[in-house]
N, C-alpha and C positions, 0 to 999 in steps of 0.2 A: 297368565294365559298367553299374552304375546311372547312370552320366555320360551314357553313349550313349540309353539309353533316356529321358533327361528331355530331353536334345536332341533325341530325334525327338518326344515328345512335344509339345513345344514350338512344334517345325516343324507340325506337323498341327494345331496349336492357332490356329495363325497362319493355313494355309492356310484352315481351318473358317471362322474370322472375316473372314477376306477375301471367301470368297463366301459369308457368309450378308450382306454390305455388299452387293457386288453385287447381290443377289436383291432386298434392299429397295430399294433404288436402282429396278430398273428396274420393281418393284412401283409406285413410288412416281410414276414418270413415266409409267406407265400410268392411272394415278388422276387426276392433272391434264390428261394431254389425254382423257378421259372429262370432267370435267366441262370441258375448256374446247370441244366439242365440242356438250354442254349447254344452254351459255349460248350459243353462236353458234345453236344450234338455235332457243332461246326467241329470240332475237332478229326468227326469219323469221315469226313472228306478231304480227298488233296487234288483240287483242282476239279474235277466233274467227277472224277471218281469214288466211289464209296469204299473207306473200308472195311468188306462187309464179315472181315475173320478176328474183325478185333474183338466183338462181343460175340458170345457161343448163341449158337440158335434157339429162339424161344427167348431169351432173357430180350428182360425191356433195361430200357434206360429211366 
């Protein structure tokens, strides 16, 4: 009986860490395309100016 219950323990220990991997994972690809996102942003100024012909009108970044 205590066999059973360290096995399901075990299983649930496994599934817990499997998606708390997950979670950080797609935490973590949410974080680099913010900043890569960022840096193409800073890129459409040069100095105060915007440039505003590099992207066509309507399109987002």
């Amino acid at each position: 009986m205590a066999a059973q219950t360290d096995e399901k323990e075990a299983k649930r220990l496994d599934e817990l860490t499997r998606e708390a991997d997950i979670l950080l994972e797609d935490k973590d690809s949410k974080r680099d395309l913010k900043e890569k996102r960022g840096v193409l942003k800073q890129t459409l100024y040069v100095g105060s100016k915007k440039l505003k012909h590099v992207i066509p009108k309507g399109k987002h970044i």
